[in-house]
N, C-alpha and C positions, 0 to 999 in steps of 0.2 A: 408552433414549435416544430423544429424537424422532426422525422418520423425516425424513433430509435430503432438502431439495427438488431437484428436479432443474430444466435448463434447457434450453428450445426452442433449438432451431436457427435463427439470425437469418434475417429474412424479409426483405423489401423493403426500399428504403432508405426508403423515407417511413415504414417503418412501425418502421425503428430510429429515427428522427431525432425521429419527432414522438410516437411511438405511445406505448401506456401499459404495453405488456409487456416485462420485461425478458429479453431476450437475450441476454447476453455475449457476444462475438467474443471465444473463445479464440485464440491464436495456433496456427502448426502445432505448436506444441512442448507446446500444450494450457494454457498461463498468460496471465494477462491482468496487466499491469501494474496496481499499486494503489500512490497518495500517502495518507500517514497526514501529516495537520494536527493540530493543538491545536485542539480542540472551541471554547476562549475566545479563545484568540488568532489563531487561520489560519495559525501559523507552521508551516511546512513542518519535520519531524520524521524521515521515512526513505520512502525507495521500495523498497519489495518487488515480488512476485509472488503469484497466485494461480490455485491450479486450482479446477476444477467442486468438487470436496471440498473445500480450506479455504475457499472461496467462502462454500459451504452451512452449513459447521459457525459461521462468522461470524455467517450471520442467525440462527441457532437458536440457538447461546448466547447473541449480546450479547459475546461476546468475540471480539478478532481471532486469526482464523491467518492463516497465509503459506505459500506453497511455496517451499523454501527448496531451492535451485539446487544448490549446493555440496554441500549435503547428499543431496537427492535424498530429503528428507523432507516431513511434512507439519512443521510448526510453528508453535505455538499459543506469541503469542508475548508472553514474564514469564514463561512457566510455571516457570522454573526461576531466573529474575530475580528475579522479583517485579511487574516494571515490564509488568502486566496491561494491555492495550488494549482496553477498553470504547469499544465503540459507538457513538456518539450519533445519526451521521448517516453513510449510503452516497451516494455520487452517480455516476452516469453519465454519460460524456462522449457527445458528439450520436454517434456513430456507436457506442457502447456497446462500446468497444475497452481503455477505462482507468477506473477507479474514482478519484474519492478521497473520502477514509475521512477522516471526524471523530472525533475520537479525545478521551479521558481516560486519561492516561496514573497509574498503580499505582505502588507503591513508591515509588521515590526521584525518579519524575519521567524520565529518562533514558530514549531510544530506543536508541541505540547502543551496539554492544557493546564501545566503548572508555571506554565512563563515559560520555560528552557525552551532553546534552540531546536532540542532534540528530544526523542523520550528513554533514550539508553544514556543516562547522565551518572548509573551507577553501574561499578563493579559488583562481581561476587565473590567473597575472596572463601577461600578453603584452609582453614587451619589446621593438617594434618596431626598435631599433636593433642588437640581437646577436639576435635571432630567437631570444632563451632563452623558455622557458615553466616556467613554475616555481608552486608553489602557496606561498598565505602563507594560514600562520590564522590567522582571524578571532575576534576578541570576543567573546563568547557575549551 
């Protein structure tokens, strides 16, 4: 296996904001939030997490992982779906604190591990008059 890259410790802010080196701002729990988009369409697909390892294992395969919370695993994520997340495109937000990931989604298309597409498949709607909050789903 190639040998995973590792990452600088963020430097200055001019030099996270404007600079040409990537530094991730881990959180203290060690994860950086990452948005997985549709590569052709920019629709928003799922938010995960990622540590310095599935960070690395991401640019070196071309395939996404995630650190997955619940599990306190690494995971590489279709591997057992099918619904493989290739690559296209990384980007970094100005202060290099969140990713979002362009993505080509495998198998049957589906991010979520309820079937859907997506995992934002509901609303939350606000009923100012009884102060209920309630979700309704949404159309795909």
């Amino acid at each position: 296996m190639t040998a995973l890259p590792t990452f600088a410790a963020p430097g200055p802010k001019r030099e996270l904001e404007e600079g040409e080196i990537f530094t991730p701002r881990f959180g203290p729990d060690g994860l950086i939030t990452a948005v997985a988009v549709d590569a052709e369409t920019g629709a928003m697909l799922m938010l995960a997490h990622m540590n310095a390892e599935s960070l690395a294992r991401t640019l070196t395969t071309g395939e996404v992982w995630y650190w997955s919370r619940s599990r306190g695993e690494l995971w590489h994520k279709g591997a057992t779906s099918g619904q493989i997340q290739t690559l296209v495109e990384m980007r970094v937000d100005c202060d290099q604190d969140a990713l979002l990931l362009r993505v080509r989604v495998g198998g049957d298309g589906g991010c979520c591990h309820t079937g859907r597409r997506d995992c934002f498949y509901r609303s939350v709607a606000y009923d100012a008059a009884s102060g209920a909050v309630t979700l309704v789903l949404r159309a795909s």
